[in-house]
N, C-alpha and C positions, 0 to 999 in steps of 0.2 A: 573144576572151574569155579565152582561157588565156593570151595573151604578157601581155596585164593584169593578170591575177591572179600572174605569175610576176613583173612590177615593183613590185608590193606587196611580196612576199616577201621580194625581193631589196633593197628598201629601208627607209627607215623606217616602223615599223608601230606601230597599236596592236592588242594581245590583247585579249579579254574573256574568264576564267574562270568557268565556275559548275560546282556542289555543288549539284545538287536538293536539295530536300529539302520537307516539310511541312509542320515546324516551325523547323527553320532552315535557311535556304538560304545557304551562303556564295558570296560573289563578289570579284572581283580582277580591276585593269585593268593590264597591263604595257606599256611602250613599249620597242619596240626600236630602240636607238640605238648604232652603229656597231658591228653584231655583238651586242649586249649586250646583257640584258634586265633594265627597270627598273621599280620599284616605283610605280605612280600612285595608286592607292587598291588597300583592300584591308578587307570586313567581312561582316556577314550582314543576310540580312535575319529579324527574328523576326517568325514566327507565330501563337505558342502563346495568344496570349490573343485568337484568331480560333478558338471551336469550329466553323463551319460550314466541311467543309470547300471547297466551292464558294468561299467568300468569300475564303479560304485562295489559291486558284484564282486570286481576280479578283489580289487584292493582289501576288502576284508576275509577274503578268503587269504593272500598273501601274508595280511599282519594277523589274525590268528592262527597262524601255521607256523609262525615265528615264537610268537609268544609262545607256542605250544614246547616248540625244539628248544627256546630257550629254558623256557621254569617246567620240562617234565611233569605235568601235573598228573597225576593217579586217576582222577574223574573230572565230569568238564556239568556245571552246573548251569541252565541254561533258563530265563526269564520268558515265560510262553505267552507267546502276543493276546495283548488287553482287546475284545470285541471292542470294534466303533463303526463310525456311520459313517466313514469314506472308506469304499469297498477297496479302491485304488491304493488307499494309504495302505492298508492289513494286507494286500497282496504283496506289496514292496519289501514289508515288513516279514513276511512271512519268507521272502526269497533270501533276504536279509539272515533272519535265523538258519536258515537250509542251508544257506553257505557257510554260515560260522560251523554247525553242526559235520558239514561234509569234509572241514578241516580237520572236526575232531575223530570223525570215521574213516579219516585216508591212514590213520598213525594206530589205529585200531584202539580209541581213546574211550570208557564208557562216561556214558550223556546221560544226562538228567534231565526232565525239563518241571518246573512248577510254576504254577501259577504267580499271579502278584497278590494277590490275596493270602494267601499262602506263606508267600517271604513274611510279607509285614506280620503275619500270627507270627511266626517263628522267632523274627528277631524284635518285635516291640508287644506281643501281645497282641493287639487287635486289629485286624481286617481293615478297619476303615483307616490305618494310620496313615497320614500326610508322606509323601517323598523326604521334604525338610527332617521328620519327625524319625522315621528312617537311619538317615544320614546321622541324626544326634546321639544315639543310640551304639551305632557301628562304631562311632565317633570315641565314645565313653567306652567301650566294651575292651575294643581295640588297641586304645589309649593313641590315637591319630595325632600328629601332632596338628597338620597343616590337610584342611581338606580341598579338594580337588575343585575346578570352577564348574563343570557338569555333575550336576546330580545321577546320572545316565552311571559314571564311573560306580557313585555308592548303590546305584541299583543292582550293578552286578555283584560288587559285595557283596551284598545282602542273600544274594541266588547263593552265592557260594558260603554265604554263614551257616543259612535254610539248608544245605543240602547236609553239612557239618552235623547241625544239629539232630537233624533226622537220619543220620546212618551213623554218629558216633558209637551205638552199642551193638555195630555189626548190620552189613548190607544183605537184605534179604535176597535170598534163590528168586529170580528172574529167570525170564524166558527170553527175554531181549536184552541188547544194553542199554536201550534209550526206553526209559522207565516216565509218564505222562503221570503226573498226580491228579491230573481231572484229564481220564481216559473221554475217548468220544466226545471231544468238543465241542465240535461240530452239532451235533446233535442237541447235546444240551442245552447249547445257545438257540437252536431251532424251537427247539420246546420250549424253554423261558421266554422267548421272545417273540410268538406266534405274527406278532403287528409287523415286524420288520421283514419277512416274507414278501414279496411279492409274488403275486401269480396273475397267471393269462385273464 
């Protein structure tokens, strides 16, 4: 299973990025061709005029499983929800990701997920880079002609450039196919974060 997975890598591939999200979810398919990664589609899906959120739910489950059967992608590269202070939002969002993810494990598709810190090291160099900053970059790299009206869309780029970049010289022996670049989340936001706790 892993010398398999490592002549994926090491040859021609296609990425699939996503950007949870609830109301927009961006996505982006790249191909990599002799070393390089190229542009095959790239947009979002909108929700907003879906108030339920379940239906919310069904409908990205539906259009990532399309996109899936349509661009065949080899791996599915996946943006891991940003901590914030509406607990409500990150659960949304978190159900958000789970469904895009259960479209990718119903086709038996392997999942990545990393950070957003992460992406922007990968495709701009530094952590703290702006979305805008981002998008300019993917923009030049890719040679885009016409970029998309959500940022959301170059976010997912970016997951599936980050994911390119880091398994171009061969994907490591795993023990699962959904590989967390910052294992135990949970946690480590518990421990950075001691003030945001509440307790009895």
């Amino acid at each position: 299973m892993t010398k398999q997975r490592n002549s994926i890598a090491l040859s021609d591939r296609t990425i699939m990025g996503i950007d949870p999200g609830t109301n927009v979810m961006g996505y982006a398919v790249i191909r990599s061709r002799a070393g390089k990664p190229e542009l095959l589609v790239m947009g979002v899906i909108e929700l907003m005029k879906y108030k339920d959120h379940y239906v919310k739910l069904g409908k990205i489950f539906e259009r990532v499983k399309a996109l899936i059967d349509e661009y065949k992608p080899d791996e599915l590269a996946v943006e891991a929800p940003f901590f914030g202070k509406n607990v409500q939002s990150m659960l949304k969002l978190g159900r958000a990701q789970g469904v895009a993810m259960a479209a990718a494990l119903s086709v038996g598709l392997p999942i990545f997920e990393y950070a957003p810190r992460k992406i922007k090291i990968a495709v701009t160099g530094s952590g703290n880079a702006s979305k805008e900053q981002v998008a300019g970059i993917l923009k030049h790299e890719l040679q885009i002609s016409e970029m998309p009206e959500f940022l959301d869309a170059t976010d997912a780029l970016g997951a599936a450039v980050c994911h390119f970049y880091q398994t171009r010289f061969g994907v490591k022996e795993k023990t699962t196919s959904v590989t967390k670049t910052n294992s135990n989340n949970w946690a480590s936001f518990i421990k950075n974060n001691p003030d945001r706790l509440k307790r009895p």
